[in-house]
C-alpha positions as a Markdown table, in Angstrom:
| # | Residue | x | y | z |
|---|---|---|---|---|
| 1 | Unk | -14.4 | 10.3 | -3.4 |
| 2 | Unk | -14.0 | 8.9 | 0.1 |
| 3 | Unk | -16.0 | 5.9 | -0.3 |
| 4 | Unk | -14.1 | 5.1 | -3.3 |
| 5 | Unk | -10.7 | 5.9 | -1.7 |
| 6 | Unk | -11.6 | 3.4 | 1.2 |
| 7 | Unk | -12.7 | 0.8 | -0.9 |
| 8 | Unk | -9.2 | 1.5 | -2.6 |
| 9 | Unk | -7.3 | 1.3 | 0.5 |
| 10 | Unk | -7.8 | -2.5 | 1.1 |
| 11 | Unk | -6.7 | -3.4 | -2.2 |
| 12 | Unk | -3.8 | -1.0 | -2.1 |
| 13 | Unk | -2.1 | -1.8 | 1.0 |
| 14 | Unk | -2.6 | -5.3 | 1.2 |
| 15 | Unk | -0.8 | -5.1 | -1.9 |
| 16 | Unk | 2.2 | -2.4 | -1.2 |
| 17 | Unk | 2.7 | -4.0 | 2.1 |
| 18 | Unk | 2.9 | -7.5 | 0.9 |
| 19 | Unk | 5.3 | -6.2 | -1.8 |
| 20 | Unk | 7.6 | -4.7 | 0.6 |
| 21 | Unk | 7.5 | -7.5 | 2.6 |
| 22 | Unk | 8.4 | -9.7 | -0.3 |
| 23 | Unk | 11.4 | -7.3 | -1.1 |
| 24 | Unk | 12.5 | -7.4 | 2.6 |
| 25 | Unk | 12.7 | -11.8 | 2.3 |
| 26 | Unk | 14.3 | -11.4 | -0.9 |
| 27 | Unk | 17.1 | -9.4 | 0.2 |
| 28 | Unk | 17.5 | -12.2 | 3.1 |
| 29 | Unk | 16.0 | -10.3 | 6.2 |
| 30 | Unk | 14.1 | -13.1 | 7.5 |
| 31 | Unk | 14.0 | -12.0 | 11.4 |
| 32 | Unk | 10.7 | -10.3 | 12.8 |
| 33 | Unk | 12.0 | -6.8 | 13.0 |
| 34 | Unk | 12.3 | -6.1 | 9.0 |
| 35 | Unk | 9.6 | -7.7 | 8.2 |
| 36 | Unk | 7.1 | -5.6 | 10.2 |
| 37 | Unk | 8.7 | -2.3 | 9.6 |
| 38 | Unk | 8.2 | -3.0 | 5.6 |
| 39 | Unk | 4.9 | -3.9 | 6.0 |
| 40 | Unk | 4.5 | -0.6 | 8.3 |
| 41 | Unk | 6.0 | 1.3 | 5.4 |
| 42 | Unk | 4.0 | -0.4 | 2.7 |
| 43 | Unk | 0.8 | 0.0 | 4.7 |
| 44 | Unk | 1.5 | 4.1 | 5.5 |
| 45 | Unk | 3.4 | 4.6 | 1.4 |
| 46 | Unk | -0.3 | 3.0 | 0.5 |
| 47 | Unk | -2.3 | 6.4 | 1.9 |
| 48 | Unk | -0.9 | 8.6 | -0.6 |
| 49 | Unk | -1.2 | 6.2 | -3.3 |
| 50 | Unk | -4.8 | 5.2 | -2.5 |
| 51 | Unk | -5.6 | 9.3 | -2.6 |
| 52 | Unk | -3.6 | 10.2 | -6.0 |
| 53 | Unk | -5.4 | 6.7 | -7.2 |
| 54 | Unk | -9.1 | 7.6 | -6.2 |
| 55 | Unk | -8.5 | 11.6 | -7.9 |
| 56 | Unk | -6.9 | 10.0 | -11.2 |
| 57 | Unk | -10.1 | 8.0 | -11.2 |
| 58 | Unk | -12.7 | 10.4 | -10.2 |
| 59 | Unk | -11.4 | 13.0 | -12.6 |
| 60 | Unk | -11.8 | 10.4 | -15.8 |
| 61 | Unk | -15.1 | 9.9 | -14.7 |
| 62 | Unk | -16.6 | 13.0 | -13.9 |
């Protein structure tokens, strides 16, 4: 299940983090600061995520 969860990951937080980050520009914090701490938090809210996401799919397969 780990190789599965770490092919996962890429996908995963590359996408959570560029959705916060979108969220971040929407809401009109356009500075520096915002915009790395919501990719931070995308990137670490993407762990758990990838980990329930790899078990939902190892348990339909097995």
């Amino acid at each position: 299940m780990f190789r599965l969860a770490a092919i996962l990951f890429s996908m995963t937080s590359t996408t959570l983090a560029g959705i916060a980050v979108i969220a971040v520009l929407t809401m009109g914090y356009d500075t520096w600061m915002p915009i790395v701490v919501a990719a931070a938090v995308g990137f670490v809210l993407s762990i758990p995520a990838t980990w329930w996401l790899a078990k939902q799919i190892t348990a339909k397969i097995v």
